[in-house]
Backbone as JSON Lines, residues from 0, in Angstrom:
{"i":0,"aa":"X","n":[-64.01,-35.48,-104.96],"ca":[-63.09,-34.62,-104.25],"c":[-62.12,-35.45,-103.4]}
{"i":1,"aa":"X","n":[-62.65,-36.29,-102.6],"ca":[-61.94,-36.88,-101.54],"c":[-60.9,-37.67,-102.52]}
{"i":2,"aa":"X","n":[-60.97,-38.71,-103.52],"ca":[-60.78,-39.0,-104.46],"c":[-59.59,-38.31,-105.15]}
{"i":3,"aa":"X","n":[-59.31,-36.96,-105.7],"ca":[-58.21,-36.41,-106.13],"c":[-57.62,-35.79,-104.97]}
{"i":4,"aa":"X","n":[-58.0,-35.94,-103.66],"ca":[-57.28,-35.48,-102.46],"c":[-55.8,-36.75,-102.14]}
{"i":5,"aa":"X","n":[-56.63,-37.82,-102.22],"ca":[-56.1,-38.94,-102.35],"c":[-54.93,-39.47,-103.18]}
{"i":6,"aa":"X","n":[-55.41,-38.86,-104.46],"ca":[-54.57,-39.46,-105.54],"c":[-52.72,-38.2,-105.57]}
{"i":7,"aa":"X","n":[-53.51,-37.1,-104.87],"ca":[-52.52,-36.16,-104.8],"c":[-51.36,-36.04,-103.76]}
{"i":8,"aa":"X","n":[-52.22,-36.77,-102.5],"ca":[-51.28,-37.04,-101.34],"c":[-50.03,-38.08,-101.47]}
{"i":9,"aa":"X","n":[-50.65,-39.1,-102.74],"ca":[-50.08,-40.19,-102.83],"c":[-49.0,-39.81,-103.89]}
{"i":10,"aa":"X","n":[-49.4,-39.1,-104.67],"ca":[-48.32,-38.48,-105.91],"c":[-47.04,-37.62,-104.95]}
{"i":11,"aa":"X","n":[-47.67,-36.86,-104.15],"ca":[-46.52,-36.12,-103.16],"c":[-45.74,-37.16,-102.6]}
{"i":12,"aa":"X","n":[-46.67,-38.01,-101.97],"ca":[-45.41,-39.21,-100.9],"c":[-44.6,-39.75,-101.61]}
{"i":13,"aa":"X","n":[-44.96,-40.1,-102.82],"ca":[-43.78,-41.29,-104.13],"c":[-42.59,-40.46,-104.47]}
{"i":14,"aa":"X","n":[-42.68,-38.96,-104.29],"ca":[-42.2,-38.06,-104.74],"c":[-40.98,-37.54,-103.72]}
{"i":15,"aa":"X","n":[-41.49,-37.57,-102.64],"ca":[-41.19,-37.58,-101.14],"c":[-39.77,-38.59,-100.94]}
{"i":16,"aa":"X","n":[-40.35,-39.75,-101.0],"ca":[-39.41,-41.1,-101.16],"c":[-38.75,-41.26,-102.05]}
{"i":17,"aa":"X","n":[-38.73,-40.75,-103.35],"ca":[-38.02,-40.74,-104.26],"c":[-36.64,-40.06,-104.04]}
{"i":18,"aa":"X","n":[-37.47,-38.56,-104.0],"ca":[-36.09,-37.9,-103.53],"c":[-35.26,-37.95,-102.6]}
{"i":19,"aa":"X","n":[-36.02,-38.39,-100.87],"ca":[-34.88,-39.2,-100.27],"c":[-33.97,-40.65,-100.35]}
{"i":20,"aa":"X","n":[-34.76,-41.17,-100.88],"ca":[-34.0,-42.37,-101.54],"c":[-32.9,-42.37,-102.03]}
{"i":21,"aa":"X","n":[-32.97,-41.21,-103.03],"ca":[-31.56,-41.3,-104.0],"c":[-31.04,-40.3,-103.66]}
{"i":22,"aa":"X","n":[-31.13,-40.0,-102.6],"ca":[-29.8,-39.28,-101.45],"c":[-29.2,-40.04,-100.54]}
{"i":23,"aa":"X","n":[-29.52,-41.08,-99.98],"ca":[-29.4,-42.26,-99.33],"c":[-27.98,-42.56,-99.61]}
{"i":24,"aa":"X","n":[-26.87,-42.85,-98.49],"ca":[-25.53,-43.04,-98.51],"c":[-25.6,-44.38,-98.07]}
{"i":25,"aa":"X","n":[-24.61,-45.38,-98.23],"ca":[-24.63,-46.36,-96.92],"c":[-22.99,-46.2,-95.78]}
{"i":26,"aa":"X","n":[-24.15,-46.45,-95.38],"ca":[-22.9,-46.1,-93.7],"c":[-21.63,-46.4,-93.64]}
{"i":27,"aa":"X","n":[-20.19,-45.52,-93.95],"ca":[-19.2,-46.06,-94.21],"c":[-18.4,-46.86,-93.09]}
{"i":28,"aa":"X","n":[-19.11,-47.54,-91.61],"ca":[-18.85,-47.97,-91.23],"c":[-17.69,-46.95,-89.77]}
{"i":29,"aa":"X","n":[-16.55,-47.97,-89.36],"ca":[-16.44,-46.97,-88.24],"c":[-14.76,-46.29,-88.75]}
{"i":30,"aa":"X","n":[-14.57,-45.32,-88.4],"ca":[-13.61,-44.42,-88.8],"c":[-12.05,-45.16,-88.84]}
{"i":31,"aa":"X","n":[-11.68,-45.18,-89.71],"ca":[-9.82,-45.57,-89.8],"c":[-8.81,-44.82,-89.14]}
{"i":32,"aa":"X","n":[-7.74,-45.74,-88.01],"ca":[-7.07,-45.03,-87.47],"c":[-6.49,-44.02,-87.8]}
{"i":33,"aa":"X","n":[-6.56,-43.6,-88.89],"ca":[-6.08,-42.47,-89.69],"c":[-7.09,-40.99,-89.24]}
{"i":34,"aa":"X","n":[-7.86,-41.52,-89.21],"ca":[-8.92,-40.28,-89.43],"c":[-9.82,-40.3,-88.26]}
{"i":35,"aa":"X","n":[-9.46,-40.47,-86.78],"ca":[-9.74,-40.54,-85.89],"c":[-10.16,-38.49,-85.2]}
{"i":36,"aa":"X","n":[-10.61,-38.1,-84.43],"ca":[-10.5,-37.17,-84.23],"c":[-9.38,-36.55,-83.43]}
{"i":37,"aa":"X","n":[-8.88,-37.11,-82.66],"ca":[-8.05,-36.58,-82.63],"c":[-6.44,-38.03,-82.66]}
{"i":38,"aa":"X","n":[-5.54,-37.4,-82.4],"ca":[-4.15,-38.88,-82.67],"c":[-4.35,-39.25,-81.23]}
{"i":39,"aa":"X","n":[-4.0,-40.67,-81.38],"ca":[-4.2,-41.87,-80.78],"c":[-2.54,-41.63,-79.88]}
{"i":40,"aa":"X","n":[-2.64,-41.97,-78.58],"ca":[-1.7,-42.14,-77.52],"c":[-0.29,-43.46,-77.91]}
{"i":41,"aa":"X","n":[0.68,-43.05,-78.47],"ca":[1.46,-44.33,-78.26],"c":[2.6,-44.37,-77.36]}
{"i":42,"aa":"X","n":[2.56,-43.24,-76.34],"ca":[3.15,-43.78,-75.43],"c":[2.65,-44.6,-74.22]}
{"i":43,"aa":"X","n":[3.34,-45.55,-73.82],"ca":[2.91,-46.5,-72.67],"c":[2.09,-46.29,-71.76]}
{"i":44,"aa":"X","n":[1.35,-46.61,-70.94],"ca":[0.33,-46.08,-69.81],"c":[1.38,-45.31,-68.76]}
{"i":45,"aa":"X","n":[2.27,-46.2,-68.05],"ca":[2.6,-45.77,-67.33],"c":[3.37,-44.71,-67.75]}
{"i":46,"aa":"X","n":[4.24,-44.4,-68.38],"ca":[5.07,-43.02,-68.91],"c":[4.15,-41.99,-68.55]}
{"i":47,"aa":"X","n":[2.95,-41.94,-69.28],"ca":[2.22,-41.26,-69.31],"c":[1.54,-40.73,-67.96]}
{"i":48,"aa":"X","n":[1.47,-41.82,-67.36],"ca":[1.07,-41.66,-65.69],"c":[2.11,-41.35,-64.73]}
{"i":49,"aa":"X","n":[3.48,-41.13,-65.12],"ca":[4.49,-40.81,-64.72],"c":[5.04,-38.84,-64.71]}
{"i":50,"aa":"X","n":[4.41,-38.91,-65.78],"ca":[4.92,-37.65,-66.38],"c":[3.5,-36.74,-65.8]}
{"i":51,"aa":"X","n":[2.28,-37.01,-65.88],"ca":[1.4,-36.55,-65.22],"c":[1.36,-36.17,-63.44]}
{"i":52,"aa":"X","n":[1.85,-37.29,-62.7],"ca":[2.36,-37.05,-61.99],"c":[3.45,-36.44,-60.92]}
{"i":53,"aa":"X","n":[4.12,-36.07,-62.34],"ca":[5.61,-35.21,-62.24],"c":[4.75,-33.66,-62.37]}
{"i":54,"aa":"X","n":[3.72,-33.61,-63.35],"ca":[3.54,-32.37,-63.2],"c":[2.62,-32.17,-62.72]}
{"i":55,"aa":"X","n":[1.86,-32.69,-61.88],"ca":[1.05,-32.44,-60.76],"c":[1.19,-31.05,-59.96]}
{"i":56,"aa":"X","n":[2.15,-30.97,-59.24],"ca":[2.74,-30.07,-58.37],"c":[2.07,-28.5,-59.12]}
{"i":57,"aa":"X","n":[2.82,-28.53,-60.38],"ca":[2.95,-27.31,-61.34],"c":[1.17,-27.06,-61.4]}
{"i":58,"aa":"X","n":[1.04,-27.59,-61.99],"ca":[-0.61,-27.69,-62.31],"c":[-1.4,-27.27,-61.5]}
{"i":59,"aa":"X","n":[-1.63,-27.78,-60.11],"ca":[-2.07,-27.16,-58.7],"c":[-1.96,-25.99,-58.55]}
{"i":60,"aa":"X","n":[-0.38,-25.87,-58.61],"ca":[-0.11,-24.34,-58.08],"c":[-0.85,-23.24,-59.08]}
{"i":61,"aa":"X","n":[-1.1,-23.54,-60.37],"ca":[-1.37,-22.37,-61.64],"c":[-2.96,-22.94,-61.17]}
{"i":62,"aa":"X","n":[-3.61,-23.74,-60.81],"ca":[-4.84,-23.5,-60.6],"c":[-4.94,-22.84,-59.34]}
{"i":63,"aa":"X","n":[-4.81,-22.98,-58.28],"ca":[-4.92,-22.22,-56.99],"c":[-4.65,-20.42,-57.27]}
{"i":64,"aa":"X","n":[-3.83,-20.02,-57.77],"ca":[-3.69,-18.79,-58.37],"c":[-4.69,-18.39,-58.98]}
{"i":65,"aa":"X","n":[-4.96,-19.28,-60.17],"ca":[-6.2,-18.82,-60.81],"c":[-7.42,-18.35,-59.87]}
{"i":66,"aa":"X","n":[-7.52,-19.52,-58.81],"ca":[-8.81,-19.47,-57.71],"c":[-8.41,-17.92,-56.92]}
């Protein structure tokens, strides 16, 4: 008994590994600027910290309202 308990556990596991095996991808590594989630910033830091700052004011005021 113990014997075909054995031989059956072992038939399942080969079976087990088999089928994940040959599902097995290899890791395509890290994503191309292309296909990033979302697009990548090409304007300058500061522009960007410029224009944020410009709309500061606006922004405040539509949150305080909200509050």
């Amino acid at each position: 008994m113990y014997r075909a308990l054995t031989g059956t556990c072992s038939i399942f596991a080969l079976a087990t590994l088999a089928t994940f095996a040959s599902g097995a991808e290899p890791d395509p590594g890290p994503p191309t600027p292309d296909s990033t989630y979302r697009p990548l910033p090409t304007a300058p830091f500061a522009e960007v910290k410029a224009m944020d700052e410009a709309d500061k004011p606006q922004i405040m005021q539509r949150q305080e309202a909200l509050l």
